[in-house]
N, C-alpha and C positions, 0 to 999 in steps of 0.2 A: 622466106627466111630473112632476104632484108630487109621487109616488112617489119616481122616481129624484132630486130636488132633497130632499130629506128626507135620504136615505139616502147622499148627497155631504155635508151638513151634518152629520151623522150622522158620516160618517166624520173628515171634521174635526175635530170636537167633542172625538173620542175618538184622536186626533192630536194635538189641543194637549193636552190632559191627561197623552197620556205624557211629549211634552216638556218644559211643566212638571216633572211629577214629574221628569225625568231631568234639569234643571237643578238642581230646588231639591234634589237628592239630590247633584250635584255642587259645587253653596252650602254644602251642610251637611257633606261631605267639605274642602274649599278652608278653610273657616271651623276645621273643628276642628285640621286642621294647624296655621293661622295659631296657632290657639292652642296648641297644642303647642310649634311655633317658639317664641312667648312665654316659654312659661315654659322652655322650656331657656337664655334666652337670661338670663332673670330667674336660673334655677338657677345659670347661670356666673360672671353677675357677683356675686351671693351669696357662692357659693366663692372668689370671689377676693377679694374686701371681707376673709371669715374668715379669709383665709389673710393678707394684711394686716396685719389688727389684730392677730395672733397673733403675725409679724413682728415688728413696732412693739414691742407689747407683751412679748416676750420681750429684745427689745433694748433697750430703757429700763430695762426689771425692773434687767438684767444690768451696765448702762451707768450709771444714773446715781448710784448708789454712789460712782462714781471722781472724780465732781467733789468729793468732801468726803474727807477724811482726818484720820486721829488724829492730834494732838497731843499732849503730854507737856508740863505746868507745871513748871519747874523752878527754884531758886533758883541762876542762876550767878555766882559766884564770880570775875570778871574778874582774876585773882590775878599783881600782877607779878612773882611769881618763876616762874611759869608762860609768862607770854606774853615777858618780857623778862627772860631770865637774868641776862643780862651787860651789861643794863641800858640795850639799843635795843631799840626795837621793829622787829624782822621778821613779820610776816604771812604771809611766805612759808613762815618757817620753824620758827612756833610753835605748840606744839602745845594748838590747841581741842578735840579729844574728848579732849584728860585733863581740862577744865575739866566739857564735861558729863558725861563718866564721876564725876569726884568728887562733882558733885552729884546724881546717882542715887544713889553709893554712900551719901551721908549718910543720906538717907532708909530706907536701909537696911541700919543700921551692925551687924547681925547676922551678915550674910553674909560669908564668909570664903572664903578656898581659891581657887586659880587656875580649877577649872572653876565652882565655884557663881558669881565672878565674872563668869565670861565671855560666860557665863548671862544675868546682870542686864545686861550690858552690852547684849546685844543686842534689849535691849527699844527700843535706840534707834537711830533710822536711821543710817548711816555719812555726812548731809549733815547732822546738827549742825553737826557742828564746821564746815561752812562757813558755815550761819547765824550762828554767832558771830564768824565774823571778818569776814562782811558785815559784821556791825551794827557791830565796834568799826573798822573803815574808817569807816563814816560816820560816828563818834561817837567820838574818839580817847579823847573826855572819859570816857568809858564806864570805864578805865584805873584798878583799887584799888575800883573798884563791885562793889556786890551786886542786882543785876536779875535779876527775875522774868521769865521768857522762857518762850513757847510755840515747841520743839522739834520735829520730825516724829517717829512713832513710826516702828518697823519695818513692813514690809509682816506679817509674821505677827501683829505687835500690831494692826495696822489690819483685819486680816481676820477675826480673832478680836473685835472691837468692832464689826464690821460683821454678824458672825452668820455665817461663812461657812467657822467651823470649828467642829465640834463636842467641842466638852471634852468629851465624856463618851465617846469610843472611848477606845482604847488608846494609853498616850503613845509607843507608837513607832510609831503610823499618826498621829500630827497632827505640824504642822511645828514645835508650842510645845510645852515640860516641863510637868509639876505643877508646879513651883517658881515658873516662869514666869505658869503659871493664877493662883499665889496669889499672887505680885507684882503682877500685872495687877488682883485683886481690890481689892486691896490701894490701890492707885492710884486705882484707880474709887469707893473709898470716900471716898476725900480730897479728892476733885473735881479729878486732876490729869489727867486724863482727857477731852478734850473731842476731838468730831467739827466741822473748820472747814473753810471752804472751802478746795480745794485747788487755788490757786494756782499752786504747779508744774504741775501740767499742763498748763500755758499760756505759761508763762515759760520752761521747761527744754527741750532737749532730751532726747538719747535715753538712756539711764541702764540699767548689769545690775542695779540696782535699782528696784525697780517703784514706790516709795515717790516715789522721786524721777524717774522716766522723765514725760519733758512732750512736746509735739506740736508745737512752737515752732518748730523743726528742721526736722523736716518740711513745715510751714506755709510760714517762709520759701522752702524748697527748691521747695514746689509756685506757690507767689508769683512767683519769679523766671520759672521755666519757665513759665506763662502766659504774662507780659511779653514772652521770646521769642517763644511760638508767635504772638501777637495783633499782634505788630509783624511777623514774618511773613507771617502763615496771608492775616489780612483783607485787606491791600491787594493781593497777587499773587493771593487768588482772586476779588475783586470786577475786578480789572483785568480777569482770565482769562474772567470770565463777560460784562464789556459787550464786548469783541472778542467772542465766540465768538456772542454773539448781536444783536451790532449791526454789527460789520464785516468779519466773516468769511466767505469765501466760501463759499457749499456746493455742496461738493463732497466727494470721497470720502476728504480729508485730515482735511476738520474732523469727518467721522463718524467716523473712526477715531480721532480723539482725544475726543471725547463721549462713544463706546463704551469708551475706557480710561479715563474719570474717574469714568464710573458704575461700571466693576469695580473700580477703586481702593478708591472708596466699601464696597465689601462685603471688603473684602481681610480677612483677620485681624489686629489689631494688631503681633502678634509678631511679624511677614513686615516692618514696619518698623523692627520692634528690630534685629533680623539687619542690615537694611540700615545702619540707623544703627550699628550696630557697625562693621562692614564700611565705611563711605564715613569718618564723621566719625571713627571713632577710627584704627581698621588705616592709614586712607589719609591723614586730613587730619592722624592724631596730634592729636585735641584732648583735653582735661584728661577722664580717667573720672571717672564720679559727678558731671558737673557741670551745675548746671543748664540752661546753656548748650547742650548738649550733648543732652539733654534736652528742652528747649524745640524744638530743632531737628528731632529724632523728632517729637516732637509735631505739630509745623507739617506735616508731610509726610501726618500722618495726619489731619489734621482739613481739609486743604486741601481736598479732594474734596468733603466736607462743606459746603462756605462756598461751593462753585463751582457745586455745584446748587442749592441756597437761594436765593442770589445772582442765578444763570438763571432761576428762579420766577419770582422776585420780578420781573426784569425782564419777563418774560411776561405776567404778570398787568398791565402798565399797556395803557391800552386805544390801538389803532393810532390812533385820532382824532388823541389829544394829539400823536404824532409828526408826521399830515400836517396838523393844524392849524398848528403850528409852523413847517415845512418850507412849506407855504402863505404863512405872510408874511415867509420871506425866508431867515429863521434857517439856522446851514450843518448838517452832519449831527454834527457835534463839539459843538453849541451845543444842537441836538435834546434828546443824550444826558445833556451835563452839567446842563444847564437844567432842563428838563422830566422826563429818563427816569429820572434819578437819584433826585431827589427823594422824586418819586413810589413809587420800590423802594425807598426807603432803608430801609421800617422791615423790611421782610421779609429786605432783608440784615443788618439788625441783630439780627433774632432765631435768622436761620443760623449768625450768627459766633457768636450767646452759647448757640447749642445746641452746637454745634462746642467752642464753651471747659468747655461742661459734660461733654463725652465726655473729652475732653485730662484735665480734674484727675480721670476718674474711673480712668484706667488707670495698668496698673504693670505689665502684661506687658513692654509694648514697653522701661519705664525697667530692667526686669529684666535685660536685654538687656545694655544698655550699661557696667551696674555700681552700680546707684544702691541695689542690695538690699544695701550696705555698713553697717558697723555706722559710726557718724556719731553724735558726743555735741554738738560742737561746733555754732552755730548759726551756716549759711551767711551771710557778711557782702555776697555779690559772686557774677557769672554764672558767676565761674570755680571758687570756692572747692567741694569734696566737700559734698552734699546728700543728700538721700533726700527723698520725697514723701510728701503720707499716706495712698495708697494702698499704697505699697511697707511705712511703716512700720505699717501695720496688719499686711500680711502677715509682717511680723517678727515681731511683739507675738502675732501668732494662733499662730505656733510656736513659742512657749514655755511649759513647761508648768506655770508658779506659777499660784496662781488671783487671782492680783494682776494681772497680765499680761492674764489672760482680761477682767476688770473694764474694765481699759485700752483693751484693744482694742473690747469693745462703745462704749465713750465717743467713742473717735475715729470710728469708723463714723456713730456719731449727730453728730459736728460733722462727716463729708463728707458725710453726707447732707442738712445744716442748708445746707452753701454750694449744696448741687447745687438744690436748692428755691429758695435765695434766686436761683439764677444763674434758673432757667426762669420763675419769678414774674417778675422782672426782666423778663423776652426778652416774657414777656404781657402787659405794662406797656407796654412802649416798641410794640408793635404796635398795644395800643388808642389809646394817645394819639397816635400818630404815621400812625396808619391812614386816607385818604383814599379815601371813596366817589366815586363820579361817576355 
């Protein structure tokens, strides 16, 4: 008998030990995964950090060059037999690049001959001559003066001061002469030469010269078209999401339109340009290229967007608040506006300002309609010819100067600048407007 109670213990003993082992063998399997999982997980987001900063940093590198530009010091000559022949003054119709061509040429009273001229001349941007009748508009007094004036250079003299040509190839693989090199030297000796902030790229729009091409234009163009879409988009999809989840019946009408807002949601942009070509231009005839126009695309594509967020947000307030409410008296209109709104407001707020951040980041759909038009003029109104600065980036990235190239990494870093500000923004107004219960 205690033979056999030995030899039952005995067998147990040598029972739990294998199980033991055959857990802690399956701990030590389970564990090393885990850590495996770990570090893949560490390895990715790694690679994606690197791939990032490489981003960033290739884009700044590239980009922020364009915010500063060459200048040219020059002594101009405001000369009234220049600006007023016959002894009025027209603005319209006087000519300022002989004013700053002469004062190149002084400085370089060597140079002779219709091409070594023409040569010198194009050391200077073709928007001189409008800085100079800026200034004597504002300044009539200006009229038999001699001022010193900072000029724009050329995009070849800017590029060549920025380092981004090399003088030492061959002068018919660079876009500047010898001649050019040594006038340029020449200038840089005398201090007339300076790198300033470039202001046109802010002011101007869209320009065949890259010296003078600004994002102004485009700004306005993508300014108005928000306004559209957010005077749209937000109240018809906040309307759209308290019916559909506070007064809607369910049944198999309102699934089938929940099921068409979430595939909306995933649609391709460009399946709304089509449309918006096809409804608002073809059929309603409204103004191409126009914001207006524009904004309306927009709206159609971002609604989807702002009608789920919207439903979240409504969902996430907890049923209490509703039959508390409903409890002492309140009607089911008073429920919603009262209590349900509130409470969702901040999660609709940061749908609508996700929603505004997709809107200003597209250009397929604006592609669509017309808006990849060339547009120097800077939009005044919903109706006036625009472009966006996604579309005008996609201009600026098909051109092949490497002033342009400059340009365009710039403007990417200011839509990427609003698109951060718009989502900071949206994480702002959630934490401060966020209520626990």
């Amino acid at each position: 008998m205690l033979w056999g109670c030995a030899w039952c213990a005995s067998i147990e003993s040598s029972m739990s030990e294998v199980t033991r082992g055959k857990v802690s063998a399956g701990l030590a399997r389970r564990r090393r995964k885990e850590r495996l999982f770990r570090l893949c997980g560490m390895l990715a987001t790694t690679v994606g950090i690197v791939f990032l900063v490489v981003f960033f940093a290739d884009l700044i590198g590239k980009g922020s060059s364009a915010f500063r530009q060459t200048f040219l010091r020059l002594e101009i000559s405001f000369d009234t037999a220049v600006i007023a022949p016959q002894g009025s003054i027209d603005l319209q119709y006087a000519d300022f690049d002989l004013l700053a061509r002469n004062a190149l040429r002084d400085l370089f009273p060597d140079v002779s001959g219709r091409n070594p001229l023409r040569e010198l001349n194009r050391l200077l941007s073709v928007g001189a001559g409008y800085q100079l009748r800026d200034m004597l508009q504002q300044d009539p007094g200006l009229l038999g003066s001699v001022q010193s004036v900072w000029l724009p250079a050329s995009s070849s003299v800017d590029m060549l001061r920025k380092g981004n040509i090399d003088a030492s190839i061959d002068a018919a693989l660079r876009p500047i002469s010898d001649a050019q090199l040594a006038w340029v030297a020449a200038l840089q000796r005398d201090g007339r030469l300076e790198l300033r902030w470039n202001r046109a790229f802010f002011s101007n729009g869209d320009s065949r010269e890259p010296e003078l091409a600004g994002i102004r234009g485009a700004l306005m163009g993508s300014f108005y078209m928000l306004l559209v879409t957010l005077a749209l988009a937000l109240p018809i999809g906040v309307a759209a999401a308290i019916y559909l989840e506070e007064f809607a019946p369910r049944n198999r009408w309102s699934d089938l339109i929940e099921v068409n807002i979430n595939n909306l949601a995933a649609v391709p942009s460009i399946v709304f340009g089509l449309l918006g070509l096809a409804v608002f231009i073809n059929w309603a005839t409204l103004p191409r290229s126009a914001p207006l126009v524009g904004g309306l695309v927009l709206a159609l594509l971002t609604l989807p967007v702002i009608i789920i967020a919207s439903r979240a947000a409504i969902k996430s307030v907890p049923p209490s608040i509703r039959d508390a409410a409903l409890g002492l008296g309140a009607s089911r209109m008073q429920v919603v506006f009262h209590h349900v709104m509130p409470l969702s407001l901040p999660g609709m707020l940061t749908g609508a300002i996700i929603g505004m951040s997709r809107a200003l980041g597209e250009s397929a759909p604006l592609l669509m309609i017309g808006m990849v038009a060339f547009i120097v003029d800077v939009p005044g109104g919903f109706s006036d010819p625009a472009t966006a600065l996604p579309v005008q980036i996609y201009l600026w990235a098909d051109s092949p100067e490497r002033a342009f190239a400059e340009r365009t990494s710039a403007a990417i870093m200011v839509l990427l600048g609003f698109l951060m500000l718009m989502n900071l923004a949206a994480v702002v107004l959630r934490k401060r407007m966020e209520q626990k219960w």
